[in-house]
C-alpha positions as CSV (number, residue, x, y, z in Angstrom):
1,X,50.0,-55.6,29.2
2,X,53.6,-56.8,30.0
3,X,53.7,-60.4,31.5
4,X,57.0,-60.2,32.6
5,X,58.0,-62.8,30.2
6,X,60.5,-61.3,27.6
7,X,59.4,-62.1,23.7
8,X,61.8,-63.1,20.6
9,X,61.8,-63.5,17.6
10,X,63.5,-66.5,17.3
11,X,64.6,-69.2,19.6
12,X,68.1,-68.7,21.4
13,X,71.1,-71.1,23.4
14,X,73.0,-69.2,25.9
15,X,75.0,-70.9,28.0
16,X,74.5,-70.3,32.0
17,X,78.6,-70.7,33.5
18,X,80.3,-73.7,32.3
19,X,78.0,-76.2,33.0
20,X,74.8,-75.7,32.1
21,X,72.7,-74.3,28.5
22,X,69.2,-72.2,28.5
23,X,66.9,-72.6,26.1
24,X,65.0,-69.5,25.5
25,X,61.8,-70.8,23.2
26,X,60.7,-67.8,20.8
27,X,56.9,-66.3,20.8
28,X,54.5,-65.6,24.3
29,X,53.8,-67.2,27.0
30,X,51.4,-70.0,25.3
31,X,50.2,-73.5,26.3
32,X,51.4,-75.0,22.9
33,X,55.1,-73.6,23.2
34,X,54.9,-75.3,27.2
35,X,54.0,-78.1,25.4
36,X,57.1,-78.6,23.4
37,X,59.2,-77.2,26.2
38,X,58.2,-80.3,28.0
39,X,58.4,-82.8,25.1
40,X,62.0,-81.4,24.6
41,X,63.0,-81.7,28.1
42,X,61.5,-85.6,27.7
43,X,63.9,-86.4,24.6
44,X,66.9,-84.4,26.1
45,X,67.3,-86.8,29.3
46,X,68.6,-89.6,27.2
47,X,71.6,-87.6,25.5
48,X,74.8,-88.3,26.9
49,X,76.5,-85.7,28.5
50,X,73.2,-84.5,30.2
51,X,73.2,-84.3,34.0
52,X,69.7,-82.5,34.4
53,X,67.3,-80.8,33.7
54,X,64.9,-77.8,34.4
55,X,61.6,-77.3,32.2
56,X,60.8,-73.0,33.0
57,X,58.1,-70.4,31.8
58,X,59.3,-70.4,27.8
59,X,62.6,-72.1,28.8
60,X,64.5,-74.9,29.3
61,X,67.7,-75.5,31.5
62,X,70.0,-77.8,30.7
63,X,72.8,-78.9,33.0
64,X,76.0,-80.7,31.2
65,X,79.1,-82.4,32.0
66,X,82.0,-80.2,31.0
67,X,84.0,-82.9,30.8
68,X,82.3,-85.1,28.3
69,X,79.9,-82.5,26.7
70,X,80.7,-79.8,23.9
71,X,79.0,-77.4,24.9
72,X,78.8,-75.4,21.6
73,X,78.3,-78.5,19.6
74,X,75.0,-79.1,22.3
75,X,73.2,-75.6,21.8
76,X,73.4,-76.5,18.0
77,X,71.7,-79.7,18.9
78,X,69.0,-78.3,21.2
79,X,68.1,-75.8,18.3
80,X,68.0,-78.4,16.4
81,X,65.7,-80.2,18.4
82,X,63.2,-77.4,19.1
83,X,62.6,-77.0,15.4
84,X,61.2,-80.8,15.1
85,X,59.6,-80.8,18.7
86,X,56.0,-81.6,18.8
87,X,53.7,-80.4,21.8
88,X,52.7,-83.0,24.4
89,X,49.0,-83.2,24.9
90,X,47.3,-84.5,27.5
91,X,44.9,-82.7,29.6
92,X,46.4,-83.7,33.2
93,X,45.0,-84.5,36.2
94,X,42.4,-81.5,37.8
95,X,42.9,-80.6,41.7
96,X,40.3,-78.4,43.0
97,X,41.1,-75.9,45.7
98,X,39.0,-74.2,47.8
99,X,39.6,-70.5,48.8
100,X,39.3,-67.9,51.0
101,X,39.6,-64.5,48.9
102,X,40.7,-61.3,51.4
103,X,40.9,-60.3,54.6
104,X,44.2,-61.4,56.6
105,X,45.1,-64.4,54.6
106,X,44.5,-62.5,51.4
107,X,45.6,-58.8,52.3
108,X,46.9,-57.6,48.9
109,X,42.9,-57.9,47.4
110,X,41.6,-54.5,47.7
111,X,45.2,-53.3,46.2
112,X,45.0,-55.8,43.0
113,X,41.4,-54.2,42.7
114,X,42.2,-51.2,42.9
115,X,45.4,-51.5,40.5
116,X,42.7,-53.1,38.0
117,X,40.0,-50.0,39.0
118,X,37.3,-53.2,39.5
119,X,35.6,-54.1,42.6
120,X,36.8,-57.0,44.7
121,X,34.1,-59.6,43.4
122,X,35.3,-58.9,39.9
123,X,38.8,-60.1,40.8
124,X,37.5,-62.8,42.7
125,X,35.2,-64.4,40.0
126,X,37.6,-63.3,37.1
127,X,40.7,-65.7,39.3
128,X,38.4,-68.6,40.2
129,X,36.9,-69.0,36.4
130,X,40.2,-70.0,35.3
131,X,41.6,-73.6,34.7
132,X,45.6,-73.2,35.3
133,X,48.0,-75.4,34.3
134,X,51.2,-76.5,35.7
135,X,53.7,-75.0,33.3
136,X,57.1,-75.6,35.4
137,X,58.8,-75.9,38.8
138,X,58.6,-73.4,41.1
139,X,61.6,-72.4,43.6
140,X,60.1,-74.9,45.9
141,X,58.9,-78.5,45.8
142,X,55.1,-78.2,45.3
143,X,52.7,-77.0,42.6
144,X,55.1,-74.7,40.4
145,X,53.9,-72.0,38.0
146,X,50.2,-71.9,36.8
147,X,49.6,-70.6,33.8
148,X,45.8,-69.3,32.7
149,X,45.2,-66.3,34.6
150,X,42.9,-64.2,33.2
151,X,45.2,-61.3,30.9
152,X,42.9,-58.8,32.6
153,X,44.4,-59.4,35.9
154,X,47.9,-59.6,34.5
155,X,49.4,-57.6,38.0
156,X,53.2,-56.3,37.7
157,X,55.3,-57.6,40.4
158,X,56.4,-55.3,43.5
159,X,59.5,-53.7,42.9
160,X,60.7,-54.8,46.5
161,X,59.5,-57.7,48.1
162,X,57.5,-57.8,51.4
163,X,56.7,-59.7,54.0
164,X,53.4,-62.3,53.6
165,X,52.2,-65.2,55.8
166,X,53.1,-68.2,54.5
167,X,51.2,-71.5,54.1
168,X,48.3,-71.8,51.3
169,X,48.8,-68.3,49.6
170,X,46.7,-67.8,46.4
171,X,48.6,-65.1,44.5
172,X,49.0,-63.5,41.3
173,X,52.6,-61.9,39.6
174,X,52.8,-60.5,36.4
175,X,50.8,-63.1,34.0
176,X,51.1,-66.2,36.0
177,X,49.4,-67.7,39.1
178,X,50.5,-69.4,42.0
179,X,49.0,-72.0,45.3
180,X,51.4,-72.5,48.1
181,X,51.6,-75.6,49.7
182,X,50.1,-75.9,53.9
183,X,51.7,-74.3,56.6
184,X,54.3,-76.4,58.6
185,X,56.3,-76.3,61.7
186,X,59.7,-76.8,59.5
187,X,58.7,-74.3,57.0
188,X,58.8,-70.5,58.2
189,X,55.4,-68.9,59.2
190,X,56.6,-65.9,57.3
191,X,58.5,-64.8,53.9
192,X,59.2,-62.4,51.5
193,X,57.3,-62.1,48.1
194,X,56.8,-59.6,45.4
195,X,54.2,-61.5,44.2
196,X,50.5,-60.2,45.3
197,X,48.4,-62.5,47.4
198,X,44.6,-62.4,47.2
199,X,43.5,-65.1,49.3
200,X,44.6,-68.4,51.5
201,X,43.6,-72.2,50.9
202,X,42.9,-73.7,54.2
203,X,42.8,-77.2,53.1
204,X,45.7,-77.0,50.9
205,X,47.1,-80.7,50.0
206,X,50.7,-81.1,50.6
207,X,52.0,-80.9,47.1
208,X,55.5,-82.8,47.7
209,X,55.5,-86.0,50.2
210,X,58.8,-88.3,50.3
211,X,56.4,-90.6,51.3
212,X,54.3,-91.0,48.8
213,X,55.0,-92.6,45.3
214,X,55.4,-90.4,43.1
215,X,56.5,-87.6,45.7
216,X,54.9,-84.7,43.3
217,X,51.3,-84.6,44.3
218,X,50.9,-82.5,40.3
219,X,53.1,-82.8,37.5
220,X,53.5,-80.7,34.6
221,X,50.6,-80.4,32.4
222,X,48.1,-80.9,35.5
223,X,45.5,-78.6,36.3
224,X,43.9,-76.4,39.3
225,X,40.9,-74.8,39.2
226,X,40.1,-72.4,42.6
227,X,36.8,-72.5,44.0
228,X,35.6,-69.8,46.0
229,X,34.6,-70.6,49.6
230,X,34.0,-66.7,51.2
231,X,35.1,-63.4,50.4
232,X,36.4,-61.4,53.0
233,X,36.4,-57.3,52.7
């Protein structure tokens, strides 16, 4: 089934505007090619010219100074670099997060079952027998993009978005997973999503605190496992 994640055959530099270079790593979505996707992003901080940086799913962005950088002599460096990358290993640190699968937190459930022609307890113990892995940033500050779903509940993504409640959504989009962080009073109750969501966390922990040192409560290469506290039908 389509993850949504396009394959090639070989690994690619295309630059993104003046200012910035993606890394498109060759092969599926894999834990192994994450792996060196992070171990590259690690060694490419230090080269001059570099202004930041933005692991994604298969992908690495990298933002340049146009002023001091070539940016055609960089992408031959960054191929470069991929070839000799080594994974980084490590298993991470394990969060466990309890769930509440359907009902009105989780309304998209009987659709996902039905998509998958299973029943509703299926897709429940299929999602919460999975160990996922933060495998990059998401849009937000919080938990980013899990990786480990189950391929048989690989779900395409709406076409258009719609509206879902926010705060501690457990949903699914083409191959990958997601956890939002808790509701809060600065944070709309509502947004838009094309992403499917199957149940709510109630006792979400906040997954980005200025406060706290580091701010990231997970990093890349951490892990989430979802435990299954009632289904609702």
């Amino acid at each position: 089934m389509n993850s949504g994640v396009m394959e090639l055959a070989a690994p690619r530099v295309t630059p993104c505007g003046s200012a910035a270079l993606l890394l498109d790593a060759e092969g599926p979505l894999a834990l192994a090619t994450q792996q060196r996707i992070w171990s590259l992003s690690d060694a490419v901080r230090g080269w001059d010219g570099v202004v930041d940086l933005q692991p994604g799913m298969n992908s690495l962005l990298v933002v340049i100074n146009p002023l001091t950088a070539d940016a055609e002599a960089m992408a031959a460096r960054l191929l470069a670099a991929w070839s000799r990358a080594e994974p980084r290993h490590g298993t991470g640190r394990l969060l466990e997060v309890g769930v509440v699968y359907g009902g009105e937190g989780g309304g998209d459930l009987p659709a996902v079952a039905a998509h998958h022609g299973v029943e509703i307890d299926t897709i429940v113990a299929m999602h919460a027998a999975g160990e996922y892995v933060v495998f990059a940033p998401s849009v937000m500050p919080g938990f980013g993009y899990l990786f480990g779903l189950d391929p048989r509940l690989f779900t395409p993504r709406r076409p258009v978005p719609v509206m879902r409640e926010a705060g501690g959504i457990v949903s699914i989009g083409g191959a990958q997973a997601n956890l939002g962080g808790p509701r809060r009073s600065d944070r709309p109750t509502a947004s838009p999503t094309g992403w499917h969501v199957i149940g709510r966390a109630p006792e979400v922990p906040e997954p980005f605190d200025l406060g706290r040192d580091p701010p990231n409560l997970l990093e890349l290469g951490d892990r989430i496992r979802f435990r299954v506290e009632r289904v609702i039908r």
